[in-house]
TIVEX-808349 format. One record per atom (N, C-alpha, C, CB): residue in one letter; atom name; x, y, z. Coordinates in pm, 1 decimal, padded with zeros to 6 digits. Glycine has a CB too. Example, Ala and Ser with C-alpha at 12.3 -4.5 7.8 and 13.67 -1.06 7.14 Angstrom:
<recs>
r, a, x, y, z
A, N, 01319.0, -00569.0, 00780.0;
A, CA, 01230.0, -00450.0, 00780.0;
A, C, 01320.0, -00330.0, 00780.0;
A, CB, 01130.8, -00447.3, 00904.6;
S, N, 01285.0, -00225.0, 00708.0;
S, CA, 01367.0, -00106.0, 00714.0;
S, C, 01290.0, 00003.0, 00787.0;
S, CB, 01408.4, -00059.8, 00572.5;
</recs>
This chain:
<recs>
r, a, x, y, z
X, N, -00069.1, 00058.7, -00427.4;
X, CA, -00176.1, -00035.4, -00452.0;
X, C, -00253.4, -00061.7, -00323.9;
X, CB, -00121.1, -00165.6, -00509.3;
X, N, -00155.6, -00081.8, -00203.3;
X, CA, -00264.9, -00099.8, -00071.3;
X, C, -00363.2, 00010.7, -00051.7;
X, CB, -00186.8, -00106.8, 00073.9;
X, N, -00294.3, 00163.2, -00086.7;
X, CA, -00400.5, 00259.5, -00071.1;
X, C, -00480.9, 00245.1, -00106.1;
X, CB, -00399.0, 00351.0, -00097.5;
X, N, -00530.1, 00181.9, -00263.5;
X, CA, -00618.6, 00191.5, -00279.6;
X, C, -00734.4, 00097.8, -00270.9;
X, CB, -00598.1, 00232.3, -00348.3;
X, N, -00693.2, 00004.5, -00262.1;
X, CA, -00769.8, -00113.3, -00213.4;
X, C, -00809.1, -00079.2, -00056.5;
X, CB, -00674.6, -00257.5, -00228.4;
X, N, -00718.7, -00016.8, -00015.5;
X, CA, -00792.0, -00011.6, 00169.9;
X, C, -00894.4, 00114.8, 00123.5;
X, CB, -00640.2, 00053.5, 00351.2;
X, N, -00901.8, 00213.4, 00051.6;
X, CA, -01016.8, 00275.6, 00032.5;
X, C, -01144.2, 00290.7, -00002.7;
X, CB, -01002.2, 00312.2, 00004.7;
X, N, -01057.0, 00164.4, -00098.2;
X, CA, -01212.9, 00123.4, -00129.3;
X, C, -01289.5, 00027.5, -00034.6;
X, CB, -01220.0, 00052.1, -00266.8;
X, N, -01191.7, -00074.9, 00001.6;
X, CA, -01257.2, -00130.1, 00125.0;
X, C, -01303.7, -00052.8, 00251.4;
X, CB, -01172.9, -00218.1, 00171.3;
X, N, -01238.0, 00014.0, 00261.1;
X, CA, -01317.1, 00087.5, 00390.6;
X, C, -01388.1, 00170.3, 00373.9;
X, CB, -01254.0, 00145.9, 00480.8;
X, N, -01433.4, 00247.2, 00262.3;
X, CA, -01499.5, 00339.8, 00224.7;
X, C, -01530.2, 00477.8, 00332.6;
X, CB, -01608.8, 00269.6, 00181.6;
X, N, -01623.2, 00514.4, 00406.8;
X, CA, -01572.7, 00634.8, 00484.7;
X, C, -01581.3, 00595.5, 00615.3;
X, CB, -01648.9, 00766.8, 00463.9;
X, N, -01573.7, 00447.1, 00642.0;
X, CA, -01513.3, 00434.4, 00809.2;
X, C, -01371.3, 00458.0, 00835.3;
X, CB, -01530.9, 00285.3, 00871.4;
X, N, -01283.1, 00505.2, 00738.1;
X, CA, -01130.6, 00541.0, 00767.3;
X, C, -01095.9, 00622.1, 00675.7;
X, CB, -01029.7, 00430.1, 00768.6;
X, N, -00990.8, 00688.6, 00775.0;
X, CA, -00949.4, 00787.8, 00664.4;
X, C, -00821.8, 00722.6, 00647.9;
X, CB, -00943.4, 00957.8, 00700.1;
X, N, -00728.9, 00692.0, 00501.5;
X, CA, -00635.4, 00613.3, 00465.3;
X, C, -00511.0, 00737.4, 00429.7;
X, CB, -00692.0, 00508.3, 00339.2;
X, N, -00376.9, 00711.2, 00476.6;
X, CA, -00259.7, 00737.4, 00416.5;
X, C, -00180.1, 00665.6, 00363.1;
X, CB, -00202.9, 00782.6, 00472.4;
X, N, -00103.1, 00700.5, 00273.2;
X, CA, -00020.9, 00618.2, 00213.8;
X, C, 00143.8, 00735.1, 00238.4;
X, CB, -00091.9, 00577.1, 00031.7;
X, N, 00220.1, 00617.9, 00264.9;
X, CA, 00364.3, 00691.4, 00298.9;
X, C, 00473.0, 00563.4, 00305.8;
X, CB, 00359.1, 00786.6, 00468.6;
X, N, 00605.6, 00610.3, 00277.6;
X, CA, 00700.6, 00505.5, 00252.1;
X, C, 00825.3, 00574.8, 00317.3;
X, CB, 00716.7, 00463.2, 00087.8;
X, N, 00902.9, 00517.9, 00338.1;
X, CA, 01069.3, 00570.4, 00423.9;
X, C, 01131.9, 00591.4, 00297.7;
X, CB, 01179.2, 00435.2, 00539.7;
X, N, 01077.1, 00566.8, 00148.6;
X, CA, 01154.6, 00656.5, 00038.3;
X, C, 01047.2, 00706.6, -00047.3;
X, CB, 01269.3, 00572.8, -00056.9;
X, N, 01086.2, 00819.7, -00142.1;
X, CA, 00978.1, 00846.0, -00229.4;
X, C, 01039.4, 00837.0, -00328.7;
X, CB, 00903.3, 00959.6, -00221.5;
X, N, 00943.0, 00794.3, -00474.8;
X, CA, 00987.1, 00676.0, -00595.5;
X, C, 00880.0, 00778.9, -00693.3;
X, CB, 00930.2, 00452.7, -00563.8;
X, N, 00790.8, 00843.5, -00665.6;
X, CA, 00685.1, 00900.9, -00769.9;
X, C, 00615.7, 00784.1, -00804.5;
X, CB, 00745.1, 00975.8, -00905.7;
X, N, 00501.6, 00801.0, -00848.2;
X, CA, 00385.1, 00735.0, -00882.0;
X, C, 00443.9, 00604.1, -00996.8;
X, CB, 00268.7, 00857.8, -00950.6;
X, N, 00411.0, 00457.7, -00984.6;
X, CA, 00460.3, 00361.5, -01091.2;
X, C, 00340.1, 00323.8, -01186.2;
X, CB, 00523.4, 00225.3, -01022.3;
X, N, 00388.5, 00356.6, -01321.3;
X, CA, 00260.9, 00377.9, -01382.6;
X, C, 00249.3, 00236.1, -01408.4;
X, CB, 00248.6, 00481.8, -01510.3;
X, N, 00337.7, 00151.7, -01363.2;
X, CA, 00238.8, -00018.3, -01406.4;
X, C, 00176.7, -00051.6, -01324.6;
X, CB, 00305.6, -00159.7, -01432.9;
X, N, 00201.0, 00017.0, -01213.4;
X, CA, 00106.9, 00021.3, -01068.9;
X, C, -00050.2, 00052.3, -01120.5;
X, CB, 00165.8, 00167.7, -00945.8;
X, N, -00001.0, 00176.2, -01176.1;
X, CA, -00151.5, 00270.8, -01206.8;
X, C, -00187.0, 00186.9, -01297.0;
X, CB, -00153.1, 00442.7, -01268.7;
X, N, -00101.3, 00153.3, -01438.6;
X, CA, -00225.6, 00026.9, -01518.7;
X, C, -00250.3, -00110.6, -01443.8;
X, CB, -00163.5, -00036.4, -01686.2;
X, N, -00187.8, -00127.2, -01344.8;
X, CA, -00245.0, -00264.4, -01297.2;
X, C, -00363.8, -00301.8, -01244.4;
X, CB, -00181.3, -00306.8, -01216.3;
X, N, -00381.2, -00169.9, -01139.2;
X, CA, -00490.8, -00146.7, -01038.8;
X, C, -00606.0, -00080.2, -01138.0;
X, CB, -00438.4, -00038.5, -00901.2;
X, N, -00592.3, -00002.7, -01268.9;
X, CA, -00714.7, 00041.8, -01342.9;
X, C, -00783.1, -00085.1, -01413.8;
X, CB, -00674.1, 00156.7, -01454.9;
X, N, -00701.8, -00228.3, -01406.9;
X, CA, -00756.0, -00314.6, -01478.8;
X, C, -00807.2, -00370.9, -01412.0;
X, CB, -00701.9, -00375.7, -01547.9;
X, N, -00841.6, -00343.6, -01269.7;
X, CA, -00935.0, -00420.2, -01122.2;
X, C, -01027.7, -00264.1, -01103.0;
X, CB, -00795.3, -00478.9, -00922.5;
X, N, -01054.2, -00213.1, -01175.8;
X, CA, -01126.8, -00087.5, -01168.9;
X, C, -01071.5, 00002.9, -01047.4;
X, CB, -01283.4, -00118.8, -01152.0;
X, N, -00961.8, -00020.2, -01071.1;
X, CA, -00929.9, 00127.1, -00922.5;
X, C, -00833.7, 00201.3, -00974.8;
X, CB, -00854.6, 00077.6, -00740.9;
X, N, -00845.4, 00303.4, -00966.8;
X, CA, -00819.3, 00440.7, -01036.5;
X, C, -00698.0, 00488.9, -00905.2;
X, CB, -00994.6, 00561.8, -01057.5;
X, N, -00549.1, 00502.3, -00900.4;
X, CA, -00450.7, 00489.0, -00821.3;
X, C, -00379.2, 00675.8, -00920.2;
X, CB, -00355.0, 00290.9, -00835.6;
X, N, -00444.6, 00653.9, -01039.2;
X, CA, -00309.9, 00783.1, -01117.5;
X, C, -00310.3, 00905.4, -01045.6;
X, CB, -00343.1, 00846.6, -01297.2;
X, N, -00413.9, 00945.7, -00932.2;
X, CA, -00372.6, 01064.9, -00886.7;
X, C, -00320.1, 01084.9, -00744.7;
X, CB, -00471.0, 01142.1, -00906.0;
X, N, -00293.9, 00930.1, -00669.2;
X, CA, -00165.4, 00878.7, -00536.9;
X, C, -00087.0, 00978.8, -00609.8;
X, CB, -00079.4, 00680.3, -00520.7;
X, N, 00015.0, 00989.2, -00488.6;
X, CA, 00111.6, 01057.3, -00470.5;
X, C, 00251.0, 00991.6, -00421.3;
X, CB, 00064.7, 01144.4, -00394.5;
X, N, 00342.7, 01006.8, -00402.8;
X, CA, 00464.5, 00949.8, -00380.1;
X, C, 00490.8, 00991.5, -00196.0;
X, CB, 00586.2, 01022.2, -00505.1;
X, N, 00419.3, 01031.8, -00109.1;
X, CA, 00504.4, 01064.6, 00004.6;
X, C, 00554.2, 00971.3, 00113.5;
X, CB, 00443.3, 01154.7, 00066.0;
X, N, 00668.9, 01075.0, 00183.7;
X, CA, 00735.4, 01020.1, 00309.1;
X, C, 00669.9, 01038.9, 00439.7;
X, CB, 00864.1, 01077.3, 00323.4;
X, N, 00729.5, 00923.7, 00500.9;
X, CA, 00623.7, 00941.1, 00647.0;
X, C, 00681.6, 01008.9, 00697.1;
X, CB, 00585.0, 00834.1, 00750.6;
X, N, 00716.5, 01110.8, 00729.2;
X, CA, 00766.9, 01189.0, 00787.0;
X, C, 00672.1, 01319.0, 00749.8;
X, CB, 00907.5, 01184.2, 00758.7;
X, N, 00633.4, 01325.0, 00673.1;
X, CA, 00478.0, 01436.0, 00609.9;
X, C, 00403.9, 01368.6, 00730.1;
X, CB, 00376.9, 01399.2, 00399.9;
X, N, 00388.6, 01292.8, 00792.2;
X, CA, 00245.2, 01265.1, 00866.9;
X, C, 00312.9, 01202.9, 01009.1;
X, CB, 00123.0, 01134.8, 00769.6;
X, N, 00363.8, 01238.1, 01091.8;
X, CA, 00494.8, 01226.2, 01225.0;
X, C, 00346.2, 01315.1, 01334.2;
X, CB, 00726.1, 01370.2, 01184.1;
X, N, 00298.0, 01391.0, 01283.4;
X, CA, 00180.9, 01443.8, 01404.0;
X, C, 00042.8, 01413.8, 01358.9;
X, CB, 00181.9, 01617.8, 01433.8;
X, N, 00016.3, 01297.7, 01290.1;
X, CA, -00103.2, 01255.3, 01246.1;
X, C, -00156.0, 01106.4, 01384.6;
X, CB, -00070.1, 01201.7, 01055.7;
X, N, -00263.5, 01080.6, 01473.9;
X, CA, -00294.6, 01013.1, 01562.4;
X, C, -00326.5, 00882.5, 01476.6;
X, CB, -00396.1, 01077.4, 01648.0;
X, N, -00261.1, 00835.1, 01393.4;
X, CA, -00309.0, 00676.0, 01362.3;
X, C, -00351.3, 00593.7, 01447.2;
X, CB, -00219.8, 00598.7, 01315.0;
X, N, -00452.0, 00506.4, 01382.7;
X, CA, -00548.5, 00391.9, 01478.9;
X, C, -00454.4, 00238.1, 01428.5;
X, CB, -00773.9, 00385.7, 01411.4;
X, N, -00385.9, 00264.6, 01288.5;
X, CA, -00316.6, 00172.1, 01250.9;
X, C, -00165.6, 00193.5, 01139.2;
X, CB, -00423.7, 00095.8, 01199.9;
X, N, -00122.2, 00081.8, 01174.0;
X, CA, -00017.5, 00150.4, 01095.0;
X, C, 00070.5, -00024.6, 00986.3;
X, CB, 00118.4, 00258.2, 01250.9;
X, N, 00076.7, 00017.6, 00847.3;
X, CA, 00066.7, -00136.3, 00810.6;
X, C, 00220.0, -00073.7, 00743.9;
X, CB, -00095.0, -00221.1, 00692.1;
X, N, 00268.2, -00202.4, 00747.3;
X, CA, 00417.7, -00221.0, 00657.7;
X, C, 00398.8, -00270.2, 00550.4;
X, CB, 00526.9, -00308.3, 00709.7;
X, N, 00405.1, -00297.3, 00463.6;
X, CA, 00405.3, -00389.4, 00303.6;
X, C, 00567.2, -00443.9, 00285.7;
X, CB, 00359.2, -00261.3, 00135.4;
X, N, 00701.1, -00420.0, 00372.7;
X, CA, 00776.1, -00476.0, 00307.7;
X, C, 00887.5, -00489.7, 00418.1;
X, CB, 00799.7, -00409.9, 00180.7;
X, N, 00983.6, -00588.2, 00372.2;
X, CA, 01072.5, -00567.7, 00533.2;
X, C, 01177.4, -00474.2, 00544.0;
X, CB, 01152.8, -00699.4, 00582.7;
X, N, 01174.6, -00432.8, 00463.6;
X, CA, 01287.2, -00275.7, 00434.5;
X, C, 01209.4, -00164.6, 00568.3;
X, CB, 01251.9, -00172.0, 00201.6;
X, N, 01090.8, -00174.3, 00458.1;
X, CA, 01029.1, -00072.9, 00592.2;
X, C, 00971.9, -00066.5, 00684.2;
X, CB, 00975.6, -00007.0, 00587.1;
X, N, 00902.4, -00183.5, 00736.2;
X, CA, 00937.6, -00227.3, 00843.3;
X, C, 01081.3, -00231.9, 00963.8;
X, CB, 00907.7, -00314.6, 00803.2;
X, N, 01187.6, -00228.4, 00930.8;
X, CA, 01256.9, -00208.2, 00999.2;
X, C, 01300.5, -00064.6, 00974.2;
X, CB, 01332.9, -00302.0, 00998.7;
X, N, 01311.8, 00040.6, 00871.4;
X, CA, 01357.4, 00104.6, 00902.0;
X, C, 01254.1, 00259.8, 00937.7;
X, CB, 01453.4, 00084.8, 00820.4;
X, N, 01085.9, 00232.1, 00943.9;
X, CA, 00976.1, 00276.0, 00965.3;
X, C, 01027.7, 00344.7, 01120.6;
X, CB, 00854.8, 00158.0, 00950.6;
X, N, 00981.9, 00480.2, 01127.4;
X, CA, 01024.0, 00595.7, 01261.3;
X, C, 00900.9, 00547.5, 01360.7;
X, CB, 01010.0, 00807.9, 01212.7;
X, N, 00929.0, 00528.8, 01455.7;
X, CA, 00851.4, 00482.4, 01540.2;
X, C, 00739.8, 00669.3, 01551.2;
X, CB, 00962.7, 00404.9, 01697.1;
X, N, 00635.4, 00596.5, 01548.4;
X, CA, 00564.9, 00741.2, 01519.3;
X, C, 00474.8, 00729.6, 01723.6;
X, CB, 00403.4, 00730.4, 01311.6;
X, N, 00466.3, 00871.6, 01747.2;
X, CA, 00423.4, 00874.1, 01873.4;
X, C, 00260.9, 00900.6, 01915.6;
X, CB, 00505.9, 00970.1, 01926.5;
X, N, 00284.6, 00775.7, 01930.7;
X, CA, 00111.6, 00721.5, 01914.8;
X, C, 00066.5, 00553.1, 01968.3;
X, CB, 00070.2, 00723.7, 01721.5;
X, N, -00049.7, 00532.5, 01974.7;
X, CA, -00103.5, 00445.6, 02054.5;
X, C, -00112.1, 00293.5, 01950.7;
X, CB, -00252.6, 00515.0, 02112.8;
X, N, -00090.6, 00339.1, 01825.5;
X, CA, -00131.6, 00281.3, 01701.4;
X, C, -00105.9, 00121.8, 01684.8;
X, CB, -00059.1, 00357.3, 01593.0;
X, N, -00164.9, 00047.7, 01644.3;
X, CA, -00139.2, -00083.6, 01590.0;
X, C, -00091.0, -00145.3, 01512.2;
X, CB, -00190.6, -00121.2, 01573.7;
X, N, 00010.9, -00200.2, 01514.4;
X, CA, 00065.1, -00241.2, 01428.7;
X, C, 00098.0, -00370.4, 01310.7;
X, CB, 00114.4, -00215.5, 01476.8;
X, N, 00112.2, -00324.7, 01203.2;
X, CA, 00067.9, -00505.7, 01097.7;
X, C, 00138.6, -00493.2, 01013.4;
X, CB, -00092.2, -00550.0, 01012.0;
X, N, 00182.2, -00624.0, 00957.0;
X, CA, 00259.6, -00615.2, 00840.0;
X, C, 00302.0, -00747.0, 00781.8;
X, CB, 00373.5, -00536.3, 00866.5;
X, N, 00300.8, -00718.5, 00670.8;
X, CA, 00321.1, -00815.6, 00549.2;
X, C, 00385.7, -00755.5, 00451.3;
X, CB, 00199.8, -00869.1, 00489.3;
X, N, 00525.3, -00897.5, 00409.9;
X, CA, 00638.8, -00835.2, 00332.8;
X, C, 00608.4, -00917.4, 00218.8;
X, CB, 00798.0, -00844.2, 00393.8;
X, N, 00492.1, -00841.0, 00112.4;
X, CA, 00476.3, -00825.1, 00004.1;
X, C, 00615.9, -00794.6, -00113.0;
X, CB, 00383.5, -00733.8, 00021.5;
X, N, 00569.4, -00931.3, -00221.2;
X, CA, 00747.1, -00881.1, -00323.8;
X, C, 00754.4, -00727.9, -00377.2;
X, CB, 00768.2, -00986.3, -00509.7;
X, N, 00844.6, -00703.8, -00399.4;
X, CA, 00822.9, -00544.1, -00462.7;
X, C, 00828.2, -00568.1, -00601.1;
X, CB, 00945.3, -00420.8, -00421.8;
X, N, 00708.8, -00547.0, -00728.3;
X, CA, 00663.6, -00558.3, -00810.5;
X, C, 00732.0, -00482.9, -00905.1;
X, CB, 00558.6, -00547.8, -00790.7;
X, N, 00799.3, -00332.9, -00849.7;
X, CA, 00894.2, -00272.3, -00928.4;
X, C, 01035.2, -00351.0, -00957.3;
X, CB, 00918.1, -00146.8, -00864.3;
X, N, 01040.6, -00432.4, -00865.7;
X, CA, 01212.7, -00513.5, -00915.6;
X, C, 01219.6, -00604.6, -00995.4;
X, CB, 01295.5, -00588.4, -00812.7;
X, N, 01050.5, -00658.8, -01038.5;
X, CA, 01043.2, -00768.6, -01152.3;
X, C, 01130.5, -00732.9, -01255.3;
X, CB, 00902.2, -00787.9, -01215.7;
X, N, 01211.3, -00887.1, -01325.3;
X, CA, 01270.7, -00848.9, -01479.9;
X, C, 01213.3, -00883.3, -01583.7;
X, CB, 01389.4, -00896.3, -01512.5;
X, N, 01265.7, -00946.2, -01682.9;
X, CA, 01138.4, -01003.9, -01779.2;
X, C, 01155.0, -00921.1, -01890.5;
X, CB, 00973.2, -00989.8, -01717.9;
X, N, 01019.1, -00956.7, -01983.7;
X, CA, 00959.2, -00910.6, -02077.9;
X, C, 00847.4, -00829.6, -01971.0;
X, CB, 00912.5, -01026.8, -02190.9;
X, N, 00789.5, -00756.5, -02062.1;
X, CA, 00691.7, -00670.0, -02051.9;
X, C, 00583.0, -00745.7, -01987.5;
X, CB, 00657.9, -00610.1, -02179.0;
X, N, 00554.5, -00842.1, -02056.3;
X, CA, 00463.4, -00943.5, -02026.8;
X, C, 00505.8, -01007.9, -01925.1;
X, CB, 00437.8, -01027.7, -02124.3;
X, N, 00594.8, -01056.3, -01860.4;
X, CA, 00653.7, -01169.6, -01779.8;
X, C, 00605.6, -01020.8, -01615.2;
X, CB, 00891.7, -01235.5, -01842.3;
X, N, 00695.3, -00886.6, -01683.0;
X, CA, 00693.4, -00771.2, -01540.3;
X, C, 00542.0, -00702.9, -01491.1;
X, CB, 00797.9, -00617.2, -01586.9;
X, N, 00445.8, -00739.3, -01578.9;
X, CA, 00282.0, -00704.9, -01595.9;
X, C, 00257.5, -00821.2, -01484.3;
X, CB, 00191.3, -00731.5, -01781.7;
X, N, 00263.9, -00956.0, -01547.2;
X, CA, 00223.1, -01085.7, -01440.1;
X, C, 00235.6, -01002.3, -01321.2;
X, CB, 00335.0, -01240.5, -01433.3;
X, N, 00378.0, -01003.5, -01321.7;
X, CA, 00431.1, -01015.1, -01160.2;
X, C, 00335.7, -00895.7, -01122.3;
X, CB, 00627.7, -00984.7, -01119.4;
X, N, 00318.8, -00811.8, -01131.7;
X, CA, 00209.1, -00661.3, -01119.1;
X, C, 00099.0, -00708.6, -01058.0;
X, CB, 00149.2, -00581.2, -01271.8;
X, N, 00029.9, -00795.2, -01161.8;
X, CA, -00082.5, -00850.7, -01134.5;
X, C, -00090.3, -00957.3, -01002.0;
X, CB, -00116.4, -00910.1, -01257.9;
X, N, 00010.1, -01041.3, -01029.3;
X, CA, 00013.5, -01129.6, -00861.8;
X, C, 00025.1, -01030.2, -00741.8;
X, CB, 00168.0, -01242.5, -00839.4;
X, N, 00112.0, -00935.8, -00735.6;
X, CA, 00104.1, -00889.8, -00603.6;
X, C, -00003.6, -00807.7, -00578.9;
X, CB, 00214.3, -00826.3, -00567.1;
X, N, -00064.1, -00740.9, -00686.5;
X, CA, -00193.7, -00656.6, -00684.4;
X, C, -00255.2, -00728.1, -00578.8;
X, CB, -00286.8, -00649.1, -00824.4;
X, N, -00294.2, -00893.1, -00630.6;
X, CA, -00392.2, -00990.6, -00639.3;
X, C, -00368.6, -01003.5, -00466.2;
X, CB, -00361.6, -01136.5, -00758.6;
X, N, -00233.6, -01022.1, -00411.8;
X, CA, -00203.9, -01024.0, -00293.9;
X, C, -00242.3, -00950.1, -00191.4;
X, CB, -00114.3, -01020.9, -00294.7;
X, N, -00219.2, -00823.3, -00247.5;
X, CA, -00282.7, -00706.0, -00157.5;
X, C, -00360.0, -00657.6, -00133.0;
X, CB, -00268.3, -00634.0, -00154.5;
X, N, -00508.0, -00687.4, -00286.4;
X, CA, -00637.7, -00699.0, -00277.6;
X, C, -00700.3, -00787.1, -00155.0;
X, CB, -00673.7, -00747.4, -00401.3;
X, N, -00621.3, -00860.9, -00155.5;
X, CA, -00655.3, -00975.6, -00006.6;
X, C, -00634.7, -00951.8, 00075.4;
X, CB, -00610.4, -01087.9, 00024.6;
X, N, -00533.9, -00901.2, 00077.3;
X, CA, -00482.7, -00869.3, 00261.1;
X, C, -00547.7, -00728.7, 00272.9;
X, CB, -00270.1, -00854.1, 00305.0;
X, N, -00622.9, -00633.4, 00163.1;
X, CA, -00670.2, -00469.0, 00219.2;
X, C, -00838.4, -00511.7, 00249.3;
X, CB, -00648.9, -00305.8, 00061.9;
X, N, -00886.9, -00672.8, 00166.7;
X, CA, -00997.0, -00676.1, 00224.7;
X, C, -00973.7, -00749.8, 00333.0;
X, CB, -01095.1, -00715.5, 00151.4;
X, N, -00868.9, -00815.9, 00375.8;
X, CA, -00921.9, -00900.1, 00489.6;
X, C, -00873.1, -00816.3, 00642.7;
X, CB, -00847.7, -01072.7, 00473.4;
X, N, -00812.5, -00740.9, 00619.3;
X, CA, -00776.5, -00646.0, 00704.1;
X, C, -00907.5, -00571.7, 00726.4;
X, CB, -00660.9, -00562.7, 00652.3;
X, N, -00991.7, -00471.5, 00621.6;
X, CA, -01089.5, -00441.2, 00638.3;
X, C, -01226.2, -00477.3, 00738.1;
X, CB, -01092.3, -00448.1, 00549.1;
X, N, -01235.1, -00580.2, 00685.3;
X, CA, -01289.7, -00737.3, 00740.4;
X, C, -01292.2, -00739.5, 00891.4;
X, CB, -01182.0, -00872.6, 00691.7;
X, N, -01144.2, -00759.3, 00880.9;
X, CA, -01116.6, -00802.6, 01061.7;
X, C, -01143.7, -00638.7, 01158.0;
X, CB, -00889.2, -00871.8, 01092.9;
X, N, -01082.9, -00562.6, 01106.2;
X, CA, -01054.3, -00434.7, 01189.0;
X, C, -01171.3, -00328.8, 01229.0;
X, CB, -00953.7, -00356.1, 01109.7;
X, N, -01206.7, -00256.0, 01077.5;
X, CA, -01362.0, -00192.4, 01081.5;
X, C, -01467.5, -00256.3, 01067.6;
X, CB, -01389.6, -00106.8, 00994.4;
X, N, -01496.7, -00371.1, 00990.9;
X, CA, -01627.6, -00332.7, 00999.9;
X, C, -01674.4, -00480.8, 01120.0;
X, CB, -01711.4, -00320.0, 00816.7;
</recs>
């Protein structure tokens, strides 16, 4: 979900990756959550940061405290940020009750990919 909100927020002043210290494959309540804020997420991908270990990042964001601590220190000049967003996949519930929760953290991260935007590029 941050991917795609930082893409759209930044539009072509950055080029955006998305990567995690595990790979889970694409969550399709992810993908219906973010298509109901008009952002189209179904063709993200699931990768590890370790695919991108010789990539020069200008920034580098955490979403959670798992990975945050266990994130490879990558060798580079890069900046670092982070916010430990709930993980939306561990909601229980009804269908309805695990959608909410979808929708709140969406709502969360929509905020923090524009206000990051905001502060950083433009």
């Amino acid at each position: 979900m941050a991917e795609g909100y930082l893409r759209l927020y930044a539009g072509d002043k950055a080029k955006i990756y998305s990567a995690g210290v595990e790979t889970h494959g694409l969550n399709l309540k992810a993908v219906t959550i973010m298509a109901k804020d008009g952002v189209d997420i179904s063709t993200h991908t699931s990768n590890h940061v370790d695919e991108y270990k010789d990539v020069p990042f200008d920034y580098i964001i955490t979403v959670c405290d798992h990975a945050k601590e266990v994130c490879p220190v990558l060798p580079n000049n890069a900046r670092h940020f982070h916010f430990n967003f709930p993980d939306p996949a561990k909601a229980i519930g009804t269908d309805e009750e695990v959608m909410n929760q979808f929708e709140i953290v969406r709502n969360m991260i929509k905020a923090y990919a524009a206000r990051f935007i905001e502060r950083e590029l433009i």
